[in-house]
C-alpha positions in Angstrom: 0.0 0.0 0.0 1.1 3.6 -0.6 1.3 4.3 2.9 4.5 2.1 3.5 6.7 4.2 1.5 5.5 7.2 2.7 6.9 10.1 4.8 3.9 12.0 6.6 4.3 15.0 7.8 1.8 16.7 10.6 0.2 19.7 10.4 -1.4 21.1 13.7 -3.1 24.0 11.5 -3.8 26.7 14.1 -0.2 27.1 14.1 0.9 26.4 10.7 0.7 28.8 7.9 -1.4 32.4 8.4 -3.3 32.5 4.8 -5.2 35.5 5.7 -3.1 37.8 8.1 -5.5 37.2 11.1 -3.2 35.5 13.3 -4.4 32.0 12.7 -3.1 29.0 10.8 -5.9 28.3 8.6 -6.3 26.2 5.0 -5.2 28.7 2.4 -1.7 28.8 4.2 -1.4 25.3 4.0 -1.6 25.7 0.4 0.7 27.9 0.3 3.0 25.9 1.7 2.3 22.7 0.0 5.7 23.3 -2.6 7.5 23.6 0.4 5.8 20.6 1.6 7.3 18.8 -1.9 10.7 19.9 -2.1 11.0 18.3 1.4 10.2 15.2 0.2 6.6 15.2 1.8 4.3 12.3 0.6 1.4 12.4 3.2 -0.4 14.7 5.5 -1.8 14.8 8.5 -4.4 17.3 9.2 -5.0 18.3 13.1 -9.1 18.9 13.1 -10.4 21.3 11.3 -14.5 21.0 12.2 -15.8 24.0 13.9 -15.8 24.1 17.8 -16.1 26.1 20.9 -12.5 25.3 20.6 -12.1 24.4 24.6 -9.7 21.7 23.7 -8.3 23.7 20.5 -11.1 21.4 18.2 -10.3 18.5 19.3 -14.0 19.2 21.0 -16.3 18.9 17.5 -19.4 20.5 16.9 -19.9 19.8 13.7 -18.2 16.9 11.7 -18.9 17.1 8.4 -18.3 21.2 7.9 -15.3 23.1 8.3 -14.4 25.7 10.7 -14.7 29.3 9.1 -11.6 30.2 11.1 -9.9 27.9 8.5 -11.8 28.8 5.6 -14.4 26.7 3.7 -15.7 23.4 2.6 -14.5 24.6 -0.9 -11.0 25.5 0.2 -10.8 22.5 1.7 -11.5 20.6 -1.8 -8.8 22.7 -3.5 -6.2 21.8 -0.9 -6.8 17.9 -1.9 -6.8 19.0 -5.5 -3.5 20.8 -5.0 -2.1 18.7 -2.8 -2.8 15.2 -4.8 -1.9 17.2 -8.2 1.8 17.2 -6.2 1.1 13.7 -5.4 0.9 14.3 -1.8 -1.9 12.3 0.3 -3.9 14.1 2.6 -5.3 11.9 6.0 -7.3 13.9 8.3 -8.1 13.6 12.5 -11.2 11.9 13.3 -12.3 12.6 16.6 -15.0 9.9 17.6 -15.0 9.8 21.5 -16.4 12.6 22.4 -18.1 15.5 20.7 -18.5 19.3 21.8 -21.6 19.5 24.1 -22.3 22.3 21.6 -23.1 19.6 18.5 -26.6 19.1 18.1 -26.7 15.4 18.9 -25.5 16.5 22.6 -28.2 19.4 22.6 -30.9 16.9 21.4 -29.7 14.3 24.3 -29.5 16.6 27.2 -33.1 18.2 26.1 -35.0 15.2 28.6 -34.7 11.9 29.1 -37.0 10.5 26.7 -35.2 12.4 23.7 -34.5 10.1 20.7 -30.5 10.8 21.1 -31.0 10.5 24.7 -28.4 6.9 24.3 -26.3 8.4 22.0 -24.2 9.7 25.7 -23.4 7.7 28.5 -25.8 9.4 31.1 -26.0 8.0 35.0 -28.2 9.1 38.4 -25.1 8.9 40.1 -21.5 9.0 39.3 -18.4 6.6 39.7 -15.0 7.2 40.5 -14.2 7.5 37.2 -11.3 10.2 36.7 -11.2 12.9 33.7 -7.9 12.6 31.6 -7.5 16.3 31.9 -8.2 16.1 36.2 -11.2 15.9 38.1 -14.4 13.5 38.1 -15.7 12.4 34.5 -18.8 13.3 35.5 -21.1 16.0 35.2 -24.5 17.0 36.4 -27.1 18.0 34.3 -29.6 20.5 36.6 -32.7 20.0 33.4 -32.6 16.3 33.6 -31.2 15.1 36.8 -28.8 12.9 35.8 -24.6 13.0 34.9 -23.0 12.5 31.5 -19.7 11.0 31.2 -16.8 13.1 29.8 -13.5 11.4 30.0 -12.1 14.5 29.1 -12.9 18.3 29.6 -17.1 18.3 30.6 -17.4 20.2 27.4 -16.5 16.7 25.7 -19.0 14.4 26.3 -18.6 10.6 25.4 -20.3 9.3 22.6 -21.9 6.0 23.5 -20.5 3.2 21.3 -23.4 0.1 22.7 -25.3 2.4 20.7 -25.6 1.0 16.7 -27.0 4.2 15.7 -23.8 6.3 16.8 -22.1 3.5 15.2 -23.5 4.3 11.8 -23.6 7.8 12.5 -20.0 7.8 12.6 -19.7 5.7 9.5 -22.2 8.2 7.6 -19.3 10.8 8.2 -16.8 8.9 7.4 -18.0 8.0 4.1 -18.8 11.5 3.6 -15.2 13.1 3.9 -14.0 9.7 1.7 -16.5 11.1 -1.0 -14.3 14.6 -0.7 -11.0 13.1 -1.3 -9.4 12.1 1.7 -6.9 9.3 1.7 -7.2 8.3 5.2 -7.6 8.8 9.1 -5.9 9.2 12.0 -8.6 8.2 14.8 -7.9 10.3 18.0 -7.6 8.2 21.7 -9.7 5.6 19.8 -9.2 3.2 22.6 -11.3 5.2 24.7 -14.8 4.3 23.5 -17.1 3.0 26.2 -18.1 0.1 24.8 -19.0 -1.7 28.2 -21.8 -0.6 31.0 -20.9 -2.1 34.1 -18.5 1.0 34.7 -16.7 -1.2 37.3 -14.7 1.5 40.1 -11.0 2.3 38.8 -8.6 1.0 41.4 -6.3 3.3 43.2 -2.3 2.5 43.2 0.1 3.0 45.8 0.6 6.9 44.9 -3.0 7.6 45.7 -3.4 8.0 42.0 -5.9 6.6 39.4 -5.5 3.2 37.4 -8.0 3.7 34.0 -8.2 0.2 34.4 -12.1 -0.2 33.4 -12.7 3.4 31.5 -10.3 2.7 28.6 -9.5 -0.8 26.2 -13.1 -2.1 27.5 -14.7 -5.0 26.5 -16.5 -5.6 23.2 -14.1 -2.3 21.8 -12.4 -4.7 19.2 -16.0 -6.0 18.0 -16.7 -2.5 17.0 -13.7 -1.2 15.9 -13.2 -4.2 13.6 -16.5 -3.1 12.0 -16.0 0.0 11.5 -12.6 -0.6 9.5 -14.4 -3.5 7.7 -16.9 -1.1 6.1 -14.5 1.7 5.3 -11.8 -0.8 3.5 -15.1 -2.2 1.8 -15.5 1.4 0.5 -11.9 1.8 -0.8 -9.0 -0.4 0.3 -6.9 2.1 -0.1 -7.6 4.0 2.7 -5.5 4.6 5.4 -6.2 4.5 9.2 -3.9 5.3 12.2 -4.7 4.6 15.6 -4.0 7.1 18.4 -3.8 5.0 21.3 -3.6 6.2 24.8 -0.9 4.0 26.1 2.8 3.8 25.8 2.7 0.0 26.5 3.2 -2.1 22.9 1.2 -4.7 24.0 -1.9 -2.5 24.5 -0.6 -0.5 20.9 -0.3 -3.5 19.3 -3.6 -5.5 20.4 -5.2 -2.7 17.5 -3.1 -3.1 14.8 -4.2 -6.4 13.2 -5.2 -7.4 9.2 -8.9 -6.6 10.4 -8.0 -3.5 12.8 -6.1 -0.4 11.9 -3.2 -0.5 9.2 -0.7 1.3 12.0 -0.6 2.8 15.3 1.3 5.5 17.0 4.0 4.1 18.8 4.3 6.0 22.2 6.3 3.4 23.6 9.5 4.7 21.3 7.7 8.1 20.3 7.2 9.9 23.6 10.2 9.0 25.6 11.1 12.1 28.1 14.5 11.8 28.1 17.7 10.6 25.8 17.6 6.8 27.5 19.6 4.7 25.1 18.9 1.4 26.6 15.2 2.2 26.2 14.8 3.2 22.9 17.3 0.1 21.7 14.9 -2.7 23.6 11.6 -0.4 22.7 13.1 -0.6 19.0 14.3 -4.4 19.5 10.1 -5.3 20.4 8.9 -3.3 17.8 10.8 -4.9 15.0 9.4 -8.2 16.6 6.0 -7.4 15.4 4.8 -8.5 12.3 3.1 -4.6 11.5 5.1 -2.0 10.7 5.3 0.0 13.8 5.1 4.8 13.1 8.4 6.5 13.8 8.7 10.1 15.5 9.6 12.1 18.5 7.7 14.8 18.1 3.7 15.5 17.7 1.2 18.7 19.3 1.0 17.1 22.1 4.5 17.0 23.8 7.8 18.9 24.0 9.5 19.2 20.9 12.5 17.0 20.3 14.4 19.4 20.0 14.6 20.5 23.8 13.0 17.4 25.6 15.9 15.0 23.8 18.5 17.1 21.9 18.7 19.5 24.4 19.6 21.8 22.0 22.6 20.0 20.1 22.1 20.2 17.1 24.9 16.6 16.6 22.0 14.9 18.7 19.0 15.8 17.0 20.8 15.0 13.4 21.6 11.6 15.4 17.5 11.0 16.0 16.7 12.3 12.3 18.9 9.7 11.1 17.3 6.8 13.5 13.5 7.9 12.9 14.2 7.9 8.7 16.6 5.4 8.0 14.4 3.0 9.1 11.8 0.2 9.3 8.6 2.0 9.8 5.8 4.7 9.1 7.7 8.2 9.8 5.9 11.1 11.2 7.1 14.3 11.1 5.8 17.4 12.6 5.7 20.5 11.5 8.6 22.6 11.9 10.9 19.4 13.1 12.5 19.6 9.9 13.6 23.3 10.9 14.5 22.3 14.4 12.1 24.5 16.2 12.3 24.8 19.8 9.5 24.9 22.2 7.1 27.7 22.9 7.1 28.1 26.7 4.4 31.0 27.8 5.7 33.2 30.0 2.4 34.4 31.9 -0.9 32.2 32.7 -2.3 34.5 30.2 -0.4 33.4 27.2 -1.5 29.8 28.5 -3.6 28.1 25.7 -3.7 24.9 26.7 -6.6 23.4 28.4 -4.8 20.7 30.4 -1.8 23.6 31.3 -4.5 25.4 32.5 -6.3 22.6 34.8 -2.6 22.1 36.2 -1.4 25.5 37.2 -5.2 26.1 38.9 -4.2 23.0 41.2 -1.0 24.3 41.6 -2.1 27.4 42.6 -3.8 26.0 46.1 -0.4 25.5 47.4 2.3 27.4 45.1 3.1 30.9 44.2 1.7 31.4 40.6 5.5 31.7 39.5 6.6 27.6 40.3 3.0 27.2 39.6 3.4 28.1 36.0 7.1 26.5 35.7 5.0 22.9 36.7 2.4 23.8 34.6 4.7 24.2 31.9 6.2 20.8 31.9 2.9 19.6 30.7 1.9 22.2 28.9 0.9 21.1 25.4 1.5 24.6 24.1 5.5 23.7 23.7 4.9 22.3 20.3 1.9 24.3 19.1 3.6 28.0 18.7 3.3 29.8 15.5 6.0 28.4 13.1 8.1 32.0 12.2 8.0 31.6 8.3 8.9 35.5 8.4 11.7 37.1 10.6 9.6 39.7 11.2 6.7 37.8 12.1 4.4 38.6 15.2 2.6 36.2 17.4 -0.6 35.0 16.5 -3.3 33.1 18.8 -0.1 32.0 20.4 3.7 32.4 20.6 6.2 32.0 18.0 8.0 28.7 18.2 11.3 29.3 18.9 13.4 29.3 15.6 16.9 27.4 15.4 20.7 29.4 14.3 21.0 26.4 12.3 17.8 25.7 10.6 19.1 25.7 6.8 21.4 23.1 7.6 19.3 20.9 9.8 16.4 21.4 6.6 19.0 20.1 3.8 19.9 17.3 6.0 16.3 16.6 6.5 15.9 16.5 2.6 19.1 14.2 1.8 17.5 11.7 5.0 14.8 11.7 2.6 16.3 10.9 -0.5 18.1 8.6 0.8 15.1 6.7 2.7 13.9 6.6 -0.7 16.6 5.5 -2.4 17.0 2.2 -0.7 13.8 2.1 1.0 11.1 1.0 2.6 12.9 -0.9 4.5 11.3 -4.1 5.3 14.0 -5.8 7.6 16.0 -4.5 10.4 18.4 -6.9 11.8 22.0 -6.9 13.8 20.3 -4.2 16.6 23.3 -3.4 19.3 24.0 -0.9 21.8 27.2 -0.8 22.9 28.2 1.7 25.7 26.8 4.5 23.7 26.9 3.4 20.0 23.7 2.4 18.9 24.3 0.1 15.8 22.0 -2.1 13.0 21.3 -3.1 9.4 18.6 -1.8 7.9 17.9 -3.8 4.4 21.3 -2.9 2.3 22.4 -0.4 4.7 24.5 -0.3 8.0 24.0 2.2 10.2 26.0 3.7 13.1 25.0 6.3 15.3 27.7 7.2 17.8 26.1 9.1 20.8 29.0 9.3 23.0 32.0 11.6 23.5 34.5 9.4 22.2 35.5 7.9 18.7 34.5 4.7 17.8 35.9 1.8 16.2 33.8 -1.2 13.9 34.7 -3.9 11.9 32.4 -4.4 8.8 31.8 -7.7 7.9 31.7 -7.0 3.8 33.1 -3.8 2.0 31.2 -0.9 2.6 30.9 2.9 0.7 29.6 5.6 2.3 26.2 7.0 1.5 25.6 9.3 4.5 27.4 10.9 7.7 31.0 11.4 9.0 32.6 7.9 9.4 36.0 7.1 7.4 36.6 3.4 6.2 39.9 1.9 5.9 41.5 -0.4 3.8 41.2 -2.5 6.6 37.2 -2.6 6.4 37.2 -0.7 9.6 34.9 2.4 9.6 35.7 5.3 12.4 32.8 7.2 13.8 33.8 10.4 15.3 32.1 11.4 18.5 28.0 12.6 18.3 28.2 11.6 14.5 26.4 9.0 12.4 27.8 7.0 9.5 25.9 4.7 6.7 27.3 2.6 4.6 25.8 0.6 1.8 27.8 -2.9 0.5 29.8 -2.2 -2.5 28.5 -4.3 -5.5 
């Protein structure tokens, strides 16, 4: 399938491109960019939502999902971009966000209007509430004073759950499905798909030894599988072709990996490898050892909108270590995903005042803070899981001003870490996709392996290093030296790949 070979590229649109000079990322920038886009080497992208929305948890709360938002222009617009965008031969996959809709969409007016109201089961509504925890803090539950009764929101009360028992969601969500396939779209990326509350018995989460929730019974529940298989059945029925991504809220590759079968999605985010807080080379070598053991190709990245950019959270700003992960992520066995700005090596956005705090689950945390902290550490904690970091205004311009939010913060270096970008690219598709990985070692802090033709070192540590290659090699990429001797030198914080000489 096309999506093998391809690179993808995120595009969190709020923050993108400004089209219309009103401070927002919004479709006609994107089109603007889309060259851009090309001469990176760009096959696929991914397309944050776009629906309108009260915009509490920056659209990812939908009230309307088969429109667009006129913040980022227009149903038409949005047709041109596809027309644009395939004319370059880049894919277009766009968020789907079927947990939860805005309490502002009409289904959730229509069910919270009385309890005998035809949509009344489309939500999970209870007389009394469990101890159920919101993902964002605080109980999942809210009362409703006109009918008496809570609704479940496993995230901010302004998202309420969708109920998946229900077949009528069920085909609801199919119905817009099949209408954004009918625009053009190539595929979806399904947001905390895992999520659904399929079940009823809404069984207490247990506690663990911090005082802090399990979601042991409020996410993977049963009969989730049944429905999810369904759902894909019917959209591969429509077109094969189309490609479907799995957000799933775990970092465990078990759990990741229980949804990515022939009849499940095609691929699912890997935030066992992806979301890693710190440079832990033993990690990442046995996360990347597991992955390779599955059968499905596993996504590659380290950055997305919803954590630190790489760049600061892994880097830490060295420019020899970011190049190191470029190299790992692309020269690779797996789905890349890039996000926007990565291939400039933007740093993040860090708000320097609660005010300039857009972030919904920022803003939950420095609230809590503030009960026993000045608002100063307050906002230094808050920051640390403040999704913002990512989501500032890419500065196309160098005279560009801030928009809804901050500018990202733009790198001394970012022509250099762009054309290296580009020639990882080339190369990935030069001898790519690369369907076997094999020979994975880590020694002290060399991280080594063979990826189809190619061998690849990346040298992390201080020091020089020294490896025999088994056949004769050429160089194709980085700063190693081979000798006569068929020994290849790898300076400190440098990578080398080397391709068997025919």
């Amino acid at each position: 399938m096309w999506w093998e070979k391809a690179v993808f590229y995120e595009i969190y649109i709020a923050s993108f491109a400004d089209g219309n000079g009103d401070g927002i990322g919004d479709i006609c920038g994107i089109r603007e960019r889309l060259s851009y886009l090309k001469e990176c080497g760009i096959d696929a992208l991914w397309l944050t939502p776009f629906y309108p929305s009260p915009r509490v948890d920056n659209g990812y709360d939908v009230s309307d999902y088969c429109a667009v938002d006129l913040q980022y222009g227009t149903l038409d617009e949005f047709r041109l971009l596809l027309e644009e965008a395939h004319q370059l031969k880049i894919k277009v996959i766009i968020d789907v966000v079927f947990n939860h809709t805005s309490t502002a969409h009409p289904w959730f007016i229509e069910s919270s209007s009385s309890k005998d109201n035809l949509k009344r089961d489309w939500y999970i509504w209870r007389d009394s509430p469990n101890n159920w925890e919101s993902f964002f803090g605080g109980t999942a539950w809210k009362f409703d004073e006109k009918t008496n009764q809570y609704y479940y929101h496993s995230f901010a009360e302004e998202q309420a759950d969708l109920n998946w028992q229900n077949p009528e969601v069920q085909q609801a969500i199919f119905d817009v499905l099949l209408f954004w396939i009918n625009q053009g779209v190539d595929g979806f990326r399904f947001d905390v798909i895992n999520n659904l509350t399929t079940a009823n018995d809404f069984e207490e989460n247990p506690m663990n030894e911090n005082g802090e929730q399990e979601h042991l019974y409020d996410v993977n529940q049963e009969g989730i599988v049944s429905v999810l298989q369904q759902m894909i059945q019917r959209i591969k029925a429509v077109d094969p072709a189309i490609f479907t991504v799995a957000e799933i809220s775990s970092d465990q590759l078990p759990v990741i990996s229980r949804y990515v079968q022939e009849d499940l999605f095609d691929t699912a985010f890997n935030f066992n490898l992806g979301s890693v807080e710190k440079l832990d080379l033993k990690r990442i070598t046995d996360e990347f050892i597991q992955m390779n053991a599955q059968k499905n190709l596993p996504t590659l990245f380290f950055n997305s909108h919803d954590m630190g950019r790489s760049w600061n959270r892994l880097a830490n700003g060295e420019w020899a270590l970011y190049q190191l992960l470029a190299v790992f992520m692309l020269i690779n066995r797996g789905v890349p995903f890039l996000f926007q700005g990565e291939e400039q090596g933007l740093g993040d956005y860090l708000p320097k005042n609660f005010a300039e705090v857009r972030d919904i689950q920022a803003k939950n945390k420095y609230q809590e803070l503030c009960l026993s902290l000045d608002e100063e550490q307050a906002l230094l904690l808050a920051n640390e899981v403040n999704r913002d970091r990512s989501r500032g205004m890419i500065p196309w311009e160098s005279n560009q001003q801030k928009g809804w939010i901050g500018l990202s913060q733009k790198n001394q270096k970012q022509a250099l870490i762009l054309k290296t970008y580009q020639e990882l690219i080339r190369l990935r598709k030069m001898e790519g996709p690369f369907k076997t990985i094999s020979d994975i070692t880590l020694k002290q802090e060399c991280l080594s392996y063979h990826a189809g033709q190619l061998s690849i070192i990346l040298n992390f540590g201080q020091t020089e290093i020294e490896q025999f290659l088994e056949k004769e090699m050429e160089t194709v990429f980085g700063t190693g030296k081979v000798s006569r001797e068929r020994l290849v030198n790898v300076p400190p914080r440098s990578c080398w790949i080397g391709k068997e000489k025919q």
